[in-house]
N, C-alpha and C positions, 0 to 999 in steps of 0.2 A: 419862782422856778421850782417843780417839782424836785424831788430826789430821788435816788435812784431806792429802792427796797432792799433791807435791810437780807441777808441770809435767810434768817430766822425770822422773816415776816409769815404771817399764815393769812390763807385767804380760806373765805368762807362764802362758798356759792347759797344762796338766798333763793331756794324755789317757792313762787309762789302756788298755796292751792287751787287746785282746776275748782272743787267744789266748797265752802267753807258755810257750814251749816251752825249756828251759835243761837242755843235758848231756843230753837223753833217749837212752834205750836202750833198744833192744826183740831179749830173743834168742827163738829156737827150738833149745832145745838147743841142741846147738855152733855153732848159723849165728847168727850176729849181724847182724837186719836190719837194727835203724837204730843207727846209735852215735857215739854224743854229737853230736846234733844240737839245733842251739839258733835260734829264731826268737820272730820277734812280729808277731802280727796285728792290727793296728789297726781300731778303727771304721769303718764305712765303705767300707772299701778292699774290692779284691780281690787276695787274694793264691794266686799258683800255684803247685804245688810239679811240679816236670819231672825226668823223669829215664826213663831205661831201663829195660825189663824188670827185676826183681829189684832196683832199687835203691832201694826201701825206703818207694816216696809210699804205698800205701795203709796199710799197716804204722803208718805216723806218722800219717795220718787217723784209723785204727779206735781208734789211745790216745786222740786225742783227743774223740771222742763216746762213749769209753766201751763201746766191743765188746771192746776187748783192754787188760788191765792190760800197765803198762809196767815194764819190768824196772828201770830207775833213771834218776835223775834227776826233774826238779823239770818238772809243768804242772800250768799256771792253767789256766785257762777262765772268763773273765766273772771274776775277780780271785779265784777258787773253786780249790782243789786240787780237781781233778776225782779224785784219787786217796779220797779224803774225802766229796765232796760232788755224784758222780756223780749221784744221781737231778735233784739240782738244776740242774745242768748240764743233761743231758738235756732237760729239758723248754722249753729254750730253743733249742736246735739245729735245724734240720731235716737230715736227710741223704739223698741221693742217691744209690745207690752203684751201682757196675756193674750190675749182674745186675738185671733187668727181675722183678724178684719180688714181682709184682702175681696178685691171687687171680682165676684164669680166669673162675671159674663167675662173679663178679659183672659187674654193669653197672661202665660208668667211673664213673659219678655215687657208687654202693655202696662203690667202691673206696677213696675219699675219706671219707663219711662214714663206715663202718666204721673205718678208720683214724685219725678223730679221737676215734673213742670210749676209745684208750688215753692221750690227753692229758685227758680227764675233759668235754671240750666238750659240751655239751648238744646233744641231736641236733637243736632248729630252727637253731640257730646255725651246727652241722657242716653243715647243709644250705645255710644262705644262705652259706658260708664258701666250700663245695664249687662251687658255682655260681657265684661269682665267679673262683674260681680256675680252673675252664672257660672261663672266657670269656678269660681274662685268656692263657692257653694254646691258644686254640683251637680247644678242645673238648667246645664247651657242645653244638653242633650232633650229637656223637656220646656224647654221656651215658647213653643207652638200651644203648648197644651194649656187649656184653662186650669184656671186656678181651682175650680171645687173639683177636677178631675185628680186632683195631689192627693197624696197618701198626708198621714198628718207629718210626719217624717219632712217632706218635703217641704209641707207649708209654712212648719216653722222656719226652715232654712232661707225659703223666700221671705218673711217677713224680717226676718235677720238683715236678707240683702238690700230691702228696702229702706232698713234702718241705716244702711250705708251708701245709701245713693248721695245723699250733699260730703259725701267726704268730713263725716264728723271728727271734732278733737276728741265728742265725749260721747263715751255709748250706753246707753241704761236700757238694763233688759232685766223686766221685772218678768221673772220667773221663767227663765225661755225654755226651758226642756220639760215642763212641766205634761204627765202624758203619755208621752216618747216611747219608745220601747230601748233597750239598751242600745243598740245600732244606733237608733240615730240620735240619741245620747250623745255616745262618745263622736260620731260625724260633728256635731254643732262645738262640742269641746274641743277640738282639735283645730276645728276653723278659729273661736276663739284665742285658743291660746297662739295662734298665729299673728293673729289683731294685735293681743297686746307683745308679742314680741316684734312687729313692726313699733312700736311706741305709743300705740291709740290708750287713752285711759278709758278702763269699763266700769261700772254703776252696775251690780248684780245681787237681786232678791232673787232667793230661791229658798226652797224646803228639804233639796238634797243636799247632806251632809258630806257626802263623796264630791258633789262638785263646786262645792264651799271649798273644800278644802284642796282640791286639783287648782282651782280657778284664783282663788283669793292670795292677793300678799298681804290685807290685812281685812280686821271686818268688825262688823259688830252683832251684839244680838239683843234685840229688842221682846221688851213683850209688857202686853197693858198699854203701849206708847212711850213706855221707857228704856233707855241704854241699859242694860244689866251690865253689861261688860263688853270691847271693844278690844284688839290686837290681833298681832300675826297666829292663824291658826293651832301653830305648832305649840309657841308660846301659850295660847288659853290653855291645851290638854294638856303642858306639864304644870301649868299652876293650879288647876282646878280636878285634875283628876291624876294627874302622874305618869307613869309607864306604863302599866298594866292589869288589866281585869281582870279579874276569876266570878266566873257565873257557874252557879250549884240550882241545877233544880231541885222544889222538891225539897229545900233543908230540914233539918231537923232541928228541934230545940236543943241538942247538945250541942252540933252546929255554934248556933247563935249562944251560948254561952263562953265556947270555947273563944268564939273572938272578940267578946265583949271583954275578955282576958285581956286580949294583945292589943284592947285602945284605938282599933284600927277603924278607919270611914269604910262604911256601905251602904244599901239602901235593900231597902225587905221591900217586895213587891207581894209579899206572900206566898207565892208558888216557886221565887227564885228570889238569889240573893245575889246580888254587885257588888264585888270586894274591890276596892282600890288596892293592890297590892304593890305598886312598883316594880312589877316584875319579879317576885321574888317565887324563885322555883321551887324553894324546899317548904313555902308555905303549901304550894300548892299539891306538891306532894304529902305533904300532910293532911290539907284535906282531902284529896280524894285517896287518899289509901286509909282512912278512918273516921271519915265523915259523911261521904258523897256516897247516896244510894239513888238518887235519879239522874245522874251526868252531872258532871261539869265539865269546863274546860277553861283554860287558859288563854288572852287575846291581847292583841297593843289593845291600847286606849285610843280612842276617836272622837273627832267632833265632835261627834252625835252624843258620846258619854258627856260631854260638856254641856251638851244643846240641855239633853235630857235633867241632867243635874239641877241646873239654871231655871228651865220653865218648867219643869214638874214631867211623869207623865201622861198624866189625864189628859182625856181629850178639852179641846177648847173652842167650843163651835160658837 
């Protein structure tokens, strides 16, 4: 016979991860994209994977829905070896991926229901599914119209809604605003953050730093194929770079002596100088009231000071 719980008993709800990615590897021949990389994606949540050219987020997306077997190491998916249990996997996912590779010749509305005829949907139901998911995107009003007749604005919202036709748990949208113009930007963020405040968990590579950090509750950033570092956005920019920035075009060598004084972290790009400052206001009025002869100015700290810190800024083609 059980007993009844104590006052002071504690309970401890046990979620398990939607994605759990442990040591993975992915080569091509001698290039090693991703290596030993390990995370976990939780319910609900959204989580970003950021990194540069070549270092490794779609590579780690395509193992995970199952376009590309992975060379070693251990993934879940929905508590599933998707290595095993791929078809099962699949049919829960929705995925988004670059490339706008929607069928020209059809209407938007065709685009949709054709599309959920490979999940087994019954066509009244692909049809009232399809049509919500227009509305829901903003694209009931252009359902008639072919697809290469869309603005790009558009197309991506359609392939958005396509990636929601089987009523995914999980949504992986490798770089989806990629392009855009700021309109319909924030149009696709908006429907987003609706997704995940219904309870959907998202899967998001991307290169903008504003919608890392809009979008994500946590994340990571890769580069080479490796994790550099993983957490909540807000959290990486006070560990790694603080409160706040002061950028000095243009320094001069007394400049750079005077703050080789005060011990403090920056970075000389040559023409400008990155001070981590903390916020600190009377630094900054000290340098530009006796330092600064080509601008500077004063800024929070962002992602992107992290991103940049982290992978360098050269380019990386």
């Amino acid at each position: 016979m059980l007993s009844a719980p104590r006052e002071n008993t504690r309970y401890f709800l046990i979620v398990e991860p939607i994605v759990e990615a442990i040591h993975l590897k992915k080569r091509f021949g001698n290039l090693v994209a991703v290596d030993d990389v390990s995370f976990e994606v939780f319910p609900g949540e959204c989580f970003g994977i950021l990194g540069p050219n070549g270092a490794g987020k779609t590579s780690t997306i395509r193992m995970i829905y199952g376009f590309s077997p992975m060379t070693d190491g251990s993934l879940k998916v929905f508590g599933l070896d998707i290595s095993q249990n791929m078809r099962a996997g699949k049919a829960r996912i929705g995925v988004c991926q670059q490339e706008n590779n929607l069928d020209p010749d059809l209407t938007v509305l065709q685009n949709l229901e054709v599309f959920a005829r490979y999940f087994d949907i019954p066509l009244r139901e692909a049809h009232e599914r399809a049509r919500s998911l227009l509305q829901f995107m903003a694209l009931d009003h252009r359902r008639e119209t072919k697809a290469i007749e869309l603005s790009g604005g558009m197309m991506r919202r359609l392939v958005l809604a396509r990636a929601l036709i089987n009523n995914p748990e999980l949504l992986i949208l490798d770089e989806p605003t990629t392009g855009l113009d700021p309109q319909s930007r924030h149009q696709v963020w908006e429907s987003l953050e609706q997704l995940r405040a219904d309870g959907l968990t998202i899967l998001l590579t991307t290169h903008y730093m504003d919608e890392a950090s809009r979008l994500c509750d946590r994340l990571l950033i890769m580069d080479g194929g490796h994790i550099l570092v993983q957490g909540k956005p807000s959290d990486l920019i006070q560990e790694y770079i603080g409160h706040g920035i002061i950028e000095v075009n243009e320094p001069t060598p007394t400049l750079r002596s005077y703050l080789q004084t005060l011990n403090l972290q920056y970075e000389d790009t040559g023409h400008r100088l990155i001070i981590y400052s903390e916020g600190s206001g009377s630094l900054y009025q000290e340098i530009r009231n006796n330092y600064c002869k080509g601008g500077c100015l004063m800024r929070m700290a962002t992602l992107e000071d992290v991103f940049l810190k982290l992978t360098g800024r050269e380019l990386k083609e």
